[in-house]
N, C-alpha and C positions, 0 to 999 in steps of 0.2 A: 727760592724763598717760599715759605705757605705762606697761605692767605693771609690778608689781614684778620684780626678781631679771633684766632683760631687760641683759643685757649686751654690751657692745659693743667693739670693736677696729680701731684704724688700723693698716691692712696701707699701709707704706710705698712708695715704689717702688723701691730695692733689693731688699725684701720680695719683692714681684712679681717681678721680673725672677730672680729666683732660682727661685720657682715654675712660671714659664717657659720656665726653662732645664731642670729636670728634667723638664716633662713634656716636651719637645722631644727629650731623651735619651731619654722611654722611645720615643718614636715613632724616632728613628735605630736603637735597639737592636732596634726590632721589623722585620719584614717589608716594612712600609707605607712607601709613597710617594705622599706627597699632591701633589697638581697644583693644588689651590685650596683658600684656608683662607677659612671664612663665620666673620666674627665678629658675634656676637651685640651688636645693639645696646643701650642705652650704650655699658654698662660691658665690651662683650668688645673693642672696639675695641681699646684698650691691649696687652690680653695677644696678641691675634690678630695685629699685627703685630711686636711683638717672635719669636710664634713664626714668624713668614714669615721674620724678620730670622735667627734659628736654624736654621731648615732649609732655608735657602733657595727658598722658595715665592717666585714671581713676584705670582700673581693673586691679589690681596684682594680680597675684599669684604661686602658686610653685610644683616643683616633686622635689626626692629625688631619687636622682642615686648613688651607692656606687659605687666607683674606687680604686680613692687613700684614702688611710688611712692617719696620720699624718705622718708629716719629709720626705714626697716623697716617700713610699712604696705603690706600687698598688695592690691589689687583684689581684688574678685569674681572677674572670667573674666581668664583669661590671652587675650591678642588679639595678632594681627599686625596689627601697621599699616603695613608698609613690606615688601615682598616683595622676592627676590633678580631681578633680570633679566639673568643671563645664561645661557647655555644650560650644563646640568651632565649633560646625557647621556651615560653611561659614564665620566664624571670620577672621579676620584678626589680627594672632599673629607673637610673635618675642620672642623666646627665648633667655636667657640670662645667662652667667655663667662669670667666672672671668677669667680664660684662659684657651684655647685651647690647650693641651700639645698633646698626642698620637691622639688624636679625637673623641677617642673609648666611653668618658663619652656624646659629643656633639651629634654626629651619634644617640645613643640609646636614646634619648632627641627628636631629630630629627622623626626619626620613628614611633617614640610611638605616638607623637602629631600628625603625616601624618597620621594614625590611625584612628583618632578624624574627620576627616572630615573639616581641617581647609578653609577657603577659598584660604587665602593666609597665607604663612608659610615661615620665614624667623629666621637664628641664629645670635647671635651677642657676641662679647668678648671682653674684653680689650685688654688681650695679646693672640698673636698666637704665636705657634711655627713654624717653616719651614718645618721641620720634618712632621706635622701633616696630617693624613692621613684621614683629612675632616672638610676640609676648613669653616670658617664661612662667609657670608655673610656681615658681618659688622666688623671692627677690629680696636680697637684703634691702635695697635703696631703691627706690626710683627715681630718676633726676631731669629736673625740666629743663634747668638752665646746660644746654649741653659746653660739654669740655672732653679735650682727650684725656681720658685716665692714663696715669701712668702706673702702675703697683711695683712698688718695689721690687719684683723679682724679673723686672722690665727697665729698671733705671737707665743702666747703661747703654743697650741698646737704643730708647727712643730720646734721650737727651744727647748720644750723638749722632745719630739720623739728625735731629735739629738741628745741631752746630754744622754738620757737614751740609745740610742743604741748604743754609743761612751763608757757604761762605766764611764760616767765625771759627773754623776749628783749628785755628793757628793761631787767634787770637789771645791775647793774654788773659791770666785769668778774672781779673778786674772788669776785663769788658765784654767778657762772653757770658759771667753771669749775668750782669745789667743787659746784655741780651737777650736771656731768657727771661728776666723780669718784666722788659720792654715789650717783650713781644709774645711770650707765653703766660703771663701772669706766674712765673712760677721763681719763686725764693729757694734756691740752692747756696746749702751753706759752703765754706771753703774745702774742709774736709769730704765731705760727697761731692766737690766736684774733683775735688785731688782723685778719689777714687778711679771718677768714671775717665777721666782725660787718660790715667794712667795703661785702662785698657785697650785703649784706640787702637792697636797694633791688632788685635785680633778683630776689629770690626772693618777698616777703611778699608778699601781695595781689595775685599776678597770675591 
């Protein structure tokens, strides 16, 4: 079971894209011009090429940092597992990930790239937490009341990490939403959850 009071929230993708759009405005309105944006793997993927699609950046591309696991469980050590390979000497880059929670995934993102020899090096998120113990440069949101974000392109994964660590994933579907409501604060209509149940086969026991 998690914790009590641990609540949680689907950031849609309108959602996002609107998050996107403003940090992409503050970076137009500031001084900065990126030549490559690094999205953070998973979840920065999404936000990182919509902001390419905004500023018009050509060069995408990505690392893979492990933290959090599914349904808000973090690891012990934060780890790279997938490095960037192209050359960023005197680039001017802007990392990118979906949100900012402890800081500890952005920070190690941050350093590795200072590494690299950027010219100029700048982070950027949809949502920050307050809590965050290393701020990004660019933020659609900042949020004081914290909750696990969930973004849409995370549904299923972290709403069945919750059912499976609740016990409820055999339950019907009547009382595994009132589950999530109960306990996550979170409104799953019928249909998204027909969805997410339907994939269970490629998440449980692998």
């Amino acid at each position: 079971m998690m914790e009590k009071n641990f609540k949680a929230q689907i950031i849609t993708l309108p959602e996002a894209y609107e998050m996107a759009y403003r940090v992409s405005r503050q970076i137009s309105k500031s001084s900065e011009h990126f030549e490559i944006v690094i999205g953070i793997s998973r979840g920065g993927f999404p936000p990182a090429r919509m902001i390419c699609d905004f500023l018009n950046v050509k060069t995408l591309t990505s690392l893979q940092i492990r933290h959090y696991t599914g349904g808000g469980d973090a690891r012990e050590s934060v780890d790279m597992t997938d490095s960037v390979n192209i050359d960023l000497t005197g680039k001017h880059v802007l990392i990118v990930d979906d949100v900012n929670d402890s800081g500890k995934t952005l920070k190690k993102a941050y350093e590795y790239i200072s590494s690299l020899n950027p010219g100029i090096l700048k982070t950027a998120v949809l949502h920050e937490k307050e809590s965050t113990e290393f701020n990004a440069h660019y933020t659609g949101s900042i949020l004081s009341d914290w909750r696990w974000l969930i973004y849409q392109w995370a549904v299923v994964e972290d709403l069945l990490e919750f059912l499976n660590n609740d016990n409820m994933l055999q339950a019907d579907q009547a009382n595994a939403i009132r589950h999530l409501r109960e306990t996550y604060e979170l409104e799953i209509d019928k249909e998204l959850f027909k969805k997410v149940i339907s994939m269970k086969k490629s998440y449980i026991n692998k």
